[in-house]
N, C-alpha and C positions, 0 to 999 in steps of 0.2 A: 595730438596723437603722433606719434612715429611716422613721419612719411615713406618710412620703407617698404609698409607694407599697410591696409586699407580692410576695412570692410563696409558694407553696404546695408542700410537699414529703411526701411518702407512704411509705410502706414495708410492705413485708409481713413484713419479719424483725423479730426481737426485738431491742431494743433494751437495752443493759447501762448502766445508768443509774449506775452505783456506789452503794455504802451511803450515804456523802455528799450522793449527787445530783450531783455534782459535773460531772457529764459532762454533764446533763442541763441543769445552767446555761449550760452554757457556758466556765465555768472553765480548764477546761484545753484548749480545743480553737479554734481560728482562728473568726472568725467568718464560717464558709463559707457560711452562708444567706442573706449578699449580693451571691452571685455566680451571674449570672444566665447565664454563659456557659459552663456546664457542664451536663450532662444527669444524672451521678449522681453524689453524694458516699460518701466512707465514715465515719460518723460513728456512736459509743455503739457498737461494734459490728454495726452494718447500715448496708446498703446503699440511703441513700433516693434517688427518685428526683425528678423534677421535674415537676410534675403541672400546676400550674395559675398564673395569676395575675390581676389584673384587666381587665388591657389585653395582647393579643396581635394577631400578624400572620399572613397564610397568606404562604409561599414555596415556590417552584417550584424553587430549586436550592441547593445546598449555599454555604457560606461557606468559602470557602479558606481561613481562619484559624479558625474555630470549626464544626469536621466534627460534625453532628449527622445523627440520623437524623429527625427530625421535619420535617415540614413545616407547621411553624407558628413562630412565634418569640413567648418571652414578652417584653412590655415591661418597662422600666421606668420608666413614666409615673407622676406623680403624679394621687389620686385623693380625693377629699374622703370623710373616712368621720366620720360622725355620731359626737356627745359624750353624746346624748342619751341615756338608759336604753328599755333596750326600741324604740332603732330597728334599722330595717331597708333593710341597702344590697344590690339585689339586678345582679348581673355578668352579660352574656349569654354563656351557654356553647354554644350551638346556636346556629348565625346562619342568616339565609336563604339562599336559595342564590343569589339575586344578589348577594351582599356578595364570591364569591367566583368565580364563574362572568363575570359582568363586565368584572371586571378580571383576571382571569387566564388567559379565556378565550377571549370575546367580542374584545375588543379585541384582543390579538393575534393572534386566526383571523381577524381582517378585513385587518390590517397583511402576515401571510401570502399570504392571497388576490388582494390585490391588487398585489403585488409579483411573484406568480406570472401570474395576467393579463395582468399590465402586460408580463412577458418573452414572453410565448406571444404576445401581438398584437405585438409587434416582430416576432419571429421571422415570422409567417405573414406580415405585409407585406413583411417582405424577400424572401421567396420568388416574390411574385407578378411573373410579367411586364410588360415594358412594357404590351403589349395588354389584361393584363387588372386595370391599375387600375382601372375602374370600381370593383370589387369592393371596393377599397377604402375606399368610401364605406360599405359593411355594417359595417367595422370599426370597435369604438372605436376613437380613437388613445392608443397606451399611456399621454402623460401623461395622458390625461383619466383611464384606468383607476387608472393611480398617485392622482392626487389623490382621485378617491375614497374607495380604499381606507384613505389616509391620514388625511380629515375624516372619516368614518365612527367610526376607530377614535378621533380624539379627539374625539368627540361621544359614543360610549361611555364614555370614560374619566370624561367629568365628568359625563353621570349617573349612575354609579355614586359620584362625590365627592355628589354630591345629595342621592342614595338614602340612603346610609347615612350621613350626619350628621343625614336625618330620622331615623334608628334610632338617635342618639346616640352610632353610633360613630364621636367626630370623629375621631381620630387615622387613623384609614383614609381617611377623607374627606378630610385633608390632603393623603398619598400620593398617592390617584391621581387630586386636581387639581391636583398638581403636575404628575402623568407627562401628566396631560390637556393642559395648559399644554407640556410636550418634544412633543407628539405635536402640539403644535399647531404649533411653530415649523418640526416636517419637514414640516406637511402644505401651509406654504409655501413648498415647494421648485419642484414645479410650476409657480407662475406666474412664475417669474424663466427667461426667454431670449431668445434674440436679441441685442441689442446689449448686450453688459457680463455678459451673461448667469450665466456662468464667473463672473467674480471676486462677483457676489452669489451665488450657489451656495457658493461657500467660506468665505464670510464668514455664511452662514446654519447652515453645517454648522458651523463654529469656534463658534457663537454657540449650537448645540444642545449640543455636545459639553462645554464652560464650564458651562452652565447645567444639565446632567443631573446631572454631577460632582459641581457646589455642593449643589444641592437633597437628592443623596443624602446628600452626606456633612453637611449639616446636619438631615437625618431622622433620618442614625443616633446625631448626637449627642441629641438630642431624645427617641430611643428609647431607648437604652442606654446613653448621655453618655460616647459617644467615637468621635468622625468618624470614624473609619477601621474599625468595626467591620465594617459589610458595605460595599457596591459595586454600581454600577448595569455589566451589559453590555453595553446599550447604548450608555454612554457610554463604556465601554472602546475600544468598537468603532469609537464616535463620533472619540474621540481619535483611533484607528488613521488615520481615512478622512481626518480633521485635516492629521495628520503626511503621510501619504501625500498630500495634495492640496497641502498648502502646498511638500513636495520637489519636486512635478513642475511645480506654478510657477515657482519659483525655478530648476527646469533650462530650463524652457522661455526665462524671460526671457537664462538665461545665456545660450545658444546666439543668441537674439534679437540680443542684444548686441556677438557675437562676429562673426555674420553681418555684420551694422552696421558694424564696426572694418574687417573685410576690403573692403566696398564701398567704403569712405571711403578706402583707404588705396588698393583700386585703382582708382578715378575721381579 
C-alpha cells in the first residue's frame, strides 16, 4: 500500500493465517486493505472491519454510491510519518466540538432560520391592509432577513475554516472555506434588484451552482482520488434552480419575441 497515507482495520475473530503464513502475507489474497470505500472485508477467515485512519471527515448523509452506516468518512490524504527511531506521530481522535457543531450545525441553523424568517415576513406583510401599513415599518423586510441569515452563515463557515487549521486539521479547514466562499456567493443574492435585476440573479445562481459542483468534485478527488465519489446537494439543487431558471427565461423571451412578430406584422 502507499505509505503516504494508511488506514486501520480491527477484528475481533480469529484469524487462519495458514501453516505457511501465506494468507497472512498476503500471497494469495487481493490487496483489499486499499480500499477505503468499504466498511468490512472478509479476509484469513474473519471478518475485519474499518476502524480508523489519519485524516477523516464528519458527514450528515449517506453517499448514493458508497452506502455506509458511519457518519464520518476515512480519507485518503497523504501524511508525513517520521524515519526516525523512537519517534512519535500523534493523530487527533476526539476533536472539539466546534470542529463539528460549526459546520454542520451552526451554519446551516442560520441558513434555515433565515430562510424561514425571510418567508413568515413576506407572508405577514402581504396580509396587512391598505390602512394598516404603518405597521410595516416594525417589520424587517424579508430581503434584509434573507441577507442575514446568509452572511451569518458564511461568516460561520469560515471561522470554523480558521478554527480548525489552528488545530492542524487543514483538510477540514479546506472544506468549509470553500463552502464558506458558496455561502458567500448566495449571500450576494440580496443585493442584486431593480433594473436588470433577474438576469444578475441567474447569472449569480449559474455561478454558485458551477462553483459548488467543481469545488466538491475536486475535494473528493483530493480526498479519495476520484471526483465523482461523493456530491455536494446543494449544488444538486443549485443545478435544478439553474436548469429551471434558464427554461423559464428562454420561454419568457420566446413568447417576448412572438408577441413582437404579431405587433409587427399587424401595424
Amino acid at each position: 500500500q502507499d505509505p503516504a497515507y494508511f488506514t486501520v482495520w480491527g477484528t475481533n475473530d480469529t484469524p487462519i493465517i495458514g501453516k505457511d503464513g501465506s494468507c497472512a502475507r498476503g500471497t494469495d489474497a487481493e490487496d483489499w486493505w486499499t480500499e477505503f470505500k468499504v466498511e468490512e472485508v472478509n479476509w484469513c477467515g474473519a471478518v475485519w472491519t474499518q476502524v480508523g485512519a489519519p485524516s477523516w471527515r464528519y458527514k450528515t448523509v449517506k453517499n448514493w454510491r458508497h452506502q455506509t452506516s458511519k457518519y464520518w468518512d476515512f480519507l485518503e490524504i497523504p501524511v508525513p510519518l517520521p524515519a526516525e527511531r523512537e519517534a512519535l506521530t500523534t493523530f487527533i481522535l476526539k476533536t472539539p466540538w466546534y470542529h463539528f457543531c460549526l459546520y454542520m450545525v451552526v451554519a446551516y441553523l442560520l441558513q434555515s432560520v433565515g430562510l424561514l424568517l425571510t418567508s413568515l415576513s413576506a407572508f405577514v406583510l402581504s396580509l396587512l391592509p391598505p390602512d394598516k401599513l404603518h405597521i410595516a415599518w416594525n417589520i424587517p423586510p424579508p430581503i434584509h432577513i434573507l441577507a442575514c441569515g446568509l452572511v451569518l452563515s458564511a461568516a460561520t463557515l469560515i471561522l470554523h475554516s480558521v478554527a480548525v487549521a489552528t488545530d492542524g486539521a487543514h483538510h477540514l479547514a479546506l472544506e468549509s472555506g470553500l463552502a464558506g466562499l458558496c455561502a458567500t456567493i448566495l449571500a450576494a443574492l440580496p443585493l442584486y434588484k431593480g433594473l436588470n435585476g433577474g438576469s444578475v440573479v441567474m447569472l449569480v445562481v449559474i455561478f454558485y451552482a458551477v462553483f459548488d459542483n467543481l469545488h466538491w468534485a475536486m475535494l473528493s478527488l483530493y480526498y479519495w482520488h476520484d471526483a465523482f465519489y461523493s456530491y455536494s446537494i446543494s449544488g444538486l439543487l443549485g443545478i435544478a434552480l439553474m436548469t429551471m431558471l434558464i427554461g423559464l427565461r428562454q420561454r419568457a423571451i420566446s413568447v417576448s419575441n412572438k408577441l413582437l412578430r404579431e405587433d409587427q406584422m399587424r401595424y
